[in-house]
C-alpha atoms as an extended CHARMM CRD file, in Angstrom:
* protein
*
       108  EXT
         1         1  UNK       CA            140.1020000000       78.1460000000       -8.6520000000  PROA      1               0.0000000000
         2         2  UNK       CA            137.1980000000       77.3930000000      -10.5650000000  PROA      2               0.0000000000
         3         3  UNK       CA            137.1340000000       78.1250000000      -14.5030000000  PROA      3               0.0000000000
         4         4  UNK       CA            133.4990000000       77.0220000000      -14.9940000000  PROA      4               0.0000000000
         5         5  UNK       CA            132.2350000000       74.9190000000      -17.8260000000  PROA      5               0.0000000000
         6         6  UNK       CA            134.6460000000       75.0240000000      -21.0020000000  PROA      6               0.0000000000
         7         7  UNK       CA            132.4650000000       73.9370000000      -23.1470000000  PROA      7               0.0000000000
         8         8  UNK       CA            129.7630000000       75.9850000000      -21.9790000000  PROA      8               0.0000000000
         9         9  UNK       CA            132.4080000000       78.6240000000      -22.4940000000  PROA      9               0.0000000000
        10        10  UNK       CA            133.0860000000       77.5950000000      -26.0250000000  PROA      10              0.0000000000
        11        11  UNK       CA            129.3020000000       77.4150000000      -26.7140000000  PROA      11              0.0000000000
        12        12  UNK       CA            128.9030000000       81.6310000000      -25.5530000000  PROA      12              0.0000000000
        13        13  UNK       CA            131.9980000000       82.3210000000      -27.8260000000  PROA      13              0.0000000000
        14        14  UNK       CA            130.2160000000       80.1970000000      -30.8580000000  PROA      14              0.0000000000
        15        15  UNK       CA            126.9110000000       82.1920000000      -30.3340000000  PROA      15              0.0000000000
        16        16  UNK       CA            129.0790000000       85.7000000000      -30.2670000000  PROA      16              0.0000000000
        17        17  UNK       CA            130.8660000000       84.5220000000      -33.0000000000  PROA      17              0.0000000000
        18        18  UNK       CA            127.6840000000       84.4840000000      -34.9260000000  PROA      18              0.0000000000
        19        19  UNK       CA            125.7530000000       87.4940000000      -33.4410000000  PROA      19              0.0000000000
        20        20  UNK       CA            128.7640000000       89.1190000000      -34.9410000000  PROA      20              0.0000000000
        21        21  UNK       CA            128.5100000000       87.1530000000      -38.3180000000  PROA      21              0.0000000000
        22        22  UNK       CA            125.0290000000       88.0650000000      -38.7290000000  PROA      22              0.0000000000
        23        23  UNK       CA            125.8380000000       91.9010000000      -37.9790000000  PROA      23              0.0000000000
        24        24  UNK       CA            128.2100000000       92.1590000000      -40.4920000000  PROA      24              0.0000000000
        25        25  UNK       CA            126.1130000000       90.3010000000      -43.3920000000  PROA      25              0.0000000000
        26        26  UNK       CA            122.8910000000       93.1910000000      -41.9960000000  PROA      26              0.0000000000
        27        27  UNK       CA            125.2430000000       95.8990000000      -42.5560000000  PROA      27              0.0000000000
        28        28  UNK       CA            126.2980000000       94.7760000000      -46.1900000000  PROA      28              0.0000000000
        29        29  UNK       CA            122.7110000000       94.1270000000      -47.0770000000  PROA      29              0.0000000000
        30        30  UNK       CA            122.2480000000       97.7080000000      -45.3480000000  PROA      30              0.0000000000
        31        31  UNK       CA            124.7930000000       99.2590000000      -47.8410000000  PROA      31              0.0000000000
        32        32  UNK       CA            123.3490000000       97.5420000000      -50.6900000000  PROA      32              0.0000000000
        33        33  UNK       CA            119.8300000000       98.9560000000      -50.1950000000  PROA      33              0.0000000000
        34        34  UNK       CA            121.4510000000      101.9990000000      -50.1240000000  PROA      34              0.0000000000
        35        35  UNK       CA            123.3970000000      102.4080000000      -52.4750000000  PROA      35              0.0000000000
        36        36  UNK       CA            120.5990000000      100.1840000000      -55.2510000000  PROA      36              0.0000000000
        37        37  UNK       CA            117.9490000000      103.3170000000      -53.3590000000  PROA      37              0.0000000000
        38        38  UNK       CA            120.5960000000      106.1640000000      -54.3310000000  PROA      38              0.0000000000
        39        39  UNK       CA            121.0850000000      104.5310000000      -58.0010000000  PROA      39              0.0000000000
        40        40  UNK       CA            117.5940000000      104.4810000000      -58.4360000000  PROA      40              0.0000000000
        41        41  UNK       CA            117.1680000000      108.4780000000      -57.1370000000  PROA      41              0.0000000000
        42        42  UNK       CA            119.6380000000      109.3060000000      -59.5050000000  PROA      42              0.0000000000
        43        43  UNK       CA            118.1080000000      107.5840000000      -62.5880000000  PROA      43              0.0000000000
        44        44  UNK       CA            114.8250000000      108.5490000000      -62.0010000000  PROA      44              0.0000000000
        45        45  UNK       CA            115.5070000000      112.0190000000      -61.7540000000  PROA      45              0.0000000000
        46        46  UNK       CA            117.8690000000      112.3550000000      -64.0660000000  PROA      46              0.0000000000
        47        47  UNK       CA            115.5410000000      110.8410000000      -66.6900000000  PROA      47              0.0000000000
        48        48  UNK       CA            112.7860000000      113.1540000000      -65.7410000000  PROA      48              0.0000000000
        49        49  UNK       CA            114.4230000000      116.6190000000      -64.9790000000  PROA      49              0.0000000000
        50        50  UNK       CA            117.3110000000      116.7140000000      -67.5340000000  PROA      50              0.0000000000
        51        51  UNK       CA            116.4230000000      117.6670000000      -71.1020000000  PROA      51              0.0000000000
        52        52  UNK       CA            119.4000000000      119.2840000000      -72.7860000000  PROA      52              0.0000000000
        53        53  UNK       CA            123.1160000000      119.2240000000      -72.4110000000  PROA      53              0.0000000000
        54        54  UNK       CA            124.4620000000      122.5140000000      -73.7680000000  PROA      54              0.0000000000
        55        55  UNK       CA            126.3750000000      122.7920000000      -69.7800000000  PROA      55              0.0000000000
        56        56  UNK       CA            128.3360000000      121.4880000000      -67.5760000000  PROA      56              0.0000000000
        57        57  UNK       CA            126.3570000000      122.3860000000      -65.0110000000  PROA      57              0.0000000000
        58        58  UNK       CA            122.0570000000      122.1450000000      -64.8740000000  PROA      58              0.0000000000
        59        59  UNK       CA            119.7070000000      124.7360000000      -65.6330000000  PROA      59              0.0000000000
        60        60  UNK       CA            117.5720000000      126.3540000000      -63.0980000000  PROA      60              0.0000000000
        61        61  UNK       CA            114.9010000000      124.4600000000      -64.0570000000  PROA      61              0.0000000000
        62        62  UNK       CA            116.3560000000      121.7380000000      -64.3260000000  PROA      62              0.0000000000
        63        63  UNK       CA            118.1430000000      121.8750000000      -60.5330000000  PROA      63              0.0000000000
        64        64  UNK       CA            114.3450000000      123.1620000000      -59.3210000000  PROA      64              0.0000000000
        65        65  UNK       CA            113.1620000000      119.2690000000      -61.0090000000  PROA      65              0.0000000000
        66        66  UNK       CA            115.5890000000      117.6580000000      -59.4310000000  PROA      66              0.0000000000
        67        67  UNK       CA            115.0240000000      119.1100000000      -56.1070000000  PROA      67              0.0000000000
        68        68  UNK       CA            111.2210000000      118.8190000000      -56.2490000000  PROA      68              0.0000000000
        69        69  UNK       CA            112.2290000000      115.0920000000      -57.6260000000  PROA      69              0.0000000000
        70        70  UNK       CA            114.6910000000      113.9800000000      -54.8970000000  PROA      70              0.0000000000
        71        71  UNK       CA            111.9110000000      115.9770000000      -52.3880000000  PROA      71              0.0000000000
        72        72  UNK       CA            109.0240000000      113.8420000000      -53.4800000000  PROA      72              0.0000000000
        73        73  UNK       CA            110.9690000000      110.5050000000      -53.8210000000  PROA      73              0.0000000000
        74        74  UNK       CA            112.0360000000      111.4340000000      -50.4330000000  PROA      74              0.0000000000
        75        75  UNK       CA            108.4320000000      111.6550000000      -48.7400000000  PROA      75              0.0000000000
        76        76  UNK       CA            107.0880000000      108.6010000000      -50.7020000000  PROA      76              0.0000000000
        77        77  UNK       CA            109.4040000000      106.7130000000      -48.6310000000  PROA      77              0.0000000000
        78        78  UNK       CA            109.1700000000      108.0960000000      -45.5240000000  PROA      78              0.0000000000
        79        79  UNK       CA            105.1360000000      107.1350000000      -46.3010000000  PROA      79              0.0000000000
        80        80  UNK       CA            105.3110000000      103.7470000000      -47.7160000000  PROA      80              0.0000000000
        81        81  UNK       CA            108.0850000000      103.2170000000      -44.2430000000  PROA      81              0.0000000000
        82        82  UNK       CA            104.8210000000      104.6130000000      -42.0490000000  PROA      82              0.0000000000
        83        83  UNK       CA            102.1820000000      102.3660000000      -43.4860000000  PROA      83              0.0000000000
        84        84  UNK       CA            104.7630000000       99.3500000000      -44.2500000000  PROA      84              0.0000000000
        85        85  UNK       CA            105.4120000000      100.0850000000      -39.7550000000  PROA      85              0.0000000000
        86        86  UNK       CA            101.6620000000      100.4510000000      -39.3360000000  PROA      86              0.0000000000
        87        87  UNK       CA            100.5300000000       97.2960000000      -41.2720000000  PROA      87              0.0000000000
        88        88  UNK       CA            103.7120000000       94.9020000000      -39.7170000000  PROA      88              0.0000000000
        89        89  UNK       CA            102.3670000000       96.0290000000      -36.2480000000  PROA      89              0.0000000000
        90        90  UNK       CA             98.5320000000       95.8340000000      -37.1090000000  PROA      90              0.0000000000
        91        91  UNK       CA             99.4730000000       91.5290000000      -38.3340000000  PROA      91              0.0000000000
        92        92  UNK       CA            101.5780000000       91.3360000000      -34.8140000000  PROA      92              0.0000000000
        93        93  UNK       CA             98.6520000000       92.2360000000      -32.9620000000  PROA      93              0.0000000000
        94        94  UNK       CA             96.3370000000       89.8620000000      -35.1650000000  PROA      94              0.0000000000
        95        95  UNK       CA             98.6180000000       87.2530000000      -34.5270000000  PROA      95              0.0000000000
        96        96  UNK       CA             99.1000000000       87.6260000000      -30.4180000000  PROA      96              0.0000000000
        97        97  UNK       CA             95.5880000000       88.0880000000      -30.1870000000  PROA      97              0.0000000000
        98        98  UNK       CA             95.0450000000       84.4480000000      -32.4990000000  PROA      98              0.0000000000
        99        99  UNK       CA             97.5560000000       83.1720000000      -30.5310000000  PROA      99              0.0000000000
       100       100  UNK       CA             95.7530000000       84.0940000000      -26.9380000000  PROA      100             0.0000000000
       101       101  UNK       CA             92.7610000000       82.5840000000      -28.5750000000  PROA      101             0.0000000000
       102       102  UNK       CA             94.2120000000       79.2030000000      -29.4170000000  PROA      102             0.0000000000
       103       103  UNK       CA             95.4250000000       78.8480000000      -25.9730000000  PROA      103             0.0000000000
       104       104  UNK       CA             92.1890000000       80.1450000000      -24.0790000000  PROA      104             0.0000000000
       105       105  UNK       CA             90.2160000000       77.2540000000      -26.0360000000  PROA      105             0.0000000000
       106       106  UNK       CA             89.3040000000       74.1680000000      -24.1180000000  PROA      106             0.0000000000
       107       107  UNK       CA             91.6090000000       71.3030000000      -24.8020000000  PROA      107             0.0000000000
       108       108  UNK       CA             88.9520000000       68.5000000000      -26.2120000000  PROA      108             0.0000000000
């Protein structure tokens, strides 16, 4: 019975050997963001919203500060995710439509 190629074989093993490399080291990096996003919430917030520490637990105005803090930290970067997805597509079509151009010139 045929077995086909081994090392052909041993080539598609390498390559999903690394696929699965490669989506292990994107989910670390995934974690770290975050994680380094959720540190950063925290600080920021806590540096603007909490005043005094007579509790255990935070004020009302303090919890309304943190919830109109987390809220707005929130929506920036749902925004900056929209335009940073608006601009990446805007240079893909720049670059097809370069890219069309260079190959509809003449060759000299």
């Amino acid at each position: 019975e045929y077995m086909g190629d081994p090392l052909a074989k041993m080539n598609m093993w390498q390559e999903q050997q690394d696929r699965d490399r490669l989506l292990k080291q994107l989910e670390v990096l995934s974690m770290k963001d975050a994680v380094r996003m959720c540190n950063n919430i925290t600080k920021q917030c806590f540096l603007e919203c909490i005043q005094r520490f007579r509790s255990k637990t935070l004020d009302p105005s303090e919890e309304r500060c943190v919830i109109r803090c987390t809220d707005k930290f929130f929506e920036f970067q749902r925004r900056a995710g929209e335009r940073y997805s608006e601009k990446s597509y805007a240079d893909q079509v720049k670059f097809v439509e370069e890219q069309k151009k260079t190959l509809e010139q003449p060759k000299q």
